[in-house]
C-alpha positions in Angstrom: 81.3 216.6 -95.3 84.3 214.2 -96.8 83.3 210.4 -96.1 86.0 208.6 -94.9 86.0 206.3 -97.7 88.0 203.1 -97.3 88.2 203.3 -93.5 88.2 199.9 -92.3 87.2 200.5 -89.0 83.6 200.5 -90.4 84.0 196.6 -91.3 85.3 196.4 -87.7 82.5 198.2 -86.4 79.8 195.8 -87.3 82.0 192.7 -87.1 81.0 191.6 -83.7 77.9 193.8 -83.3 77.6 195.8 -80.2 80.8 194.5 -78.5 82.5 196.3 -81.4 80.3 199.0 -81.7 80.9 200.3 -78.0 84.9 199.8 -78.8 85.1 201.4 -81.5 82.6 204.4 -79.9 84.9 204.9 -77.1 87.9 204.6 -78.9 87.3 206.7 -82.5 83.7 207.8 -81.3 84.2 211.6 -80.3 87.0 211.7 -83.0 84.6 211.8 -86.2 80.6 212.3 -86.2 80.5 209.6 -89.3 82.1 206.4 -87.0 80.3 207.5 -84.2 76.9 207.4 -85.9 78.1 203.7 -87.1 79.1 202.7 -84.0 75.9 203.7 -82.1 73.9 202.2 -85.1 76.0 199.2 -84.2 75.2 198.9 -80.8 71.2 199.3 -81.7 71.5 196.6 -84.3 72.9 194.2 -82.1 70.9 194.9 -78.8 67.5 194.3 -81.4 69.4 191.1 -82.4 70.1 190.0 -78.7 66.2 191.1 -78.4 64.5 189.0 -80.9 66.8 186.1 -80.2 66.1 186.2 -76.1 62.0 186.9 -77.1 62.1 184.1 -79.8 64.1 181.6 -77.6 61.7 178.7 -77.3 61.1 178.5 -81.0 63.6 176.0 -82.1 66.1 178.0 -84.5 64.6 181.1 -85.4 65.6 183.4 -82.9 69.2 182.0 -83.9 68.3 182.8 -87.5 67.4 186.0 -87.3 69.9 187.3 -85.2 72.1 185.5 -87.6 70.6 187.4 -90.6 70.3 190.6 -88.8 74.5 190.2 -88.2 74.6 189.8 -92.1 72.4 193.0 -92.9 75.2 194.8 -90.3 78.2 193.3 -92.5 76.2 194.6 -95.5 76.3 198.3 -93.9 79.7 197.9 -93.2 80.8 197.5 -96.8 78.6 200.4 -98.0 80.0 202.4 -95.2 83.4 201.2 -96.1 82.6 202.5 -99.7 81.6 205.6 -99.0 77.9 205.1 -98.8 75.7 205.5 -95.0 73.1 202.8 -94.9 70.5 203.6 -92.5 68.2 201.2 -90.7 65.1 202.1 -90.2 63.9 204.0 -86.8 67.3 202.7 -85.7 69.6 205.4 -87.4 67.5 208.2 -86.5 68.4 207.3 -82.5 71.7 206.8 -84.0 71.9 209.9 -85.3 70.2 211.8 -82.8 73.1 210.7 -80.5 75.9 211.2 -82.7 74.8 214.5 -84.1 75.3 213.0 -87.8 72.5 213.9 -90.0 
């Protein structure tokens, strides 16, 4: 299967976590199996950010933190995904792939 190498929507995809993962699944989801797995991937990363930082909440900081380092570790997917290379997170991509049909 050709990897859409260079594609930028997968910097987009992970740029504001799962408010541009569900854009860019409705938009470019059903076109290619690739951007939809990184879009759902997307969406999962950023719902265990929301997660953690809701659950972690009354610790000064470090729900703030992590989400803040979980973001980064999405940018860093982006880039390899924008290169060419599929980066998956653990447990995460295999609902993500499950859904998209991307193995």
């Amino acid at each position: 299967m050709k990897k859409n190498k260079g594609d930028i929507i997968y910097i987009f995809t992970y740029l504001l976590s799962w408010l541009s993962g569900i854009i860019v699944f409705v938009t470019r989801g059903q076109e290619d199996k690739r951007i939809k797995f990184h879009s759902l991937q997307a969406i999962f990363l950023g719902i265990t950010a929301v997660v953690l930082e809701f659950v972690l909440f009354f610790i000064p900081s470090l729900g703030s933190v992590l989400a803040f380092l979980i973001w980064l570790y999405g940018m860093y997917i982006a880039v390899k995904a924008y290169e060419g290379e599929d980066i998956k997170v653990p447990v995460i991509a295999d609902y993500a792939a499950k859904y998209s049909d991307y193995h």
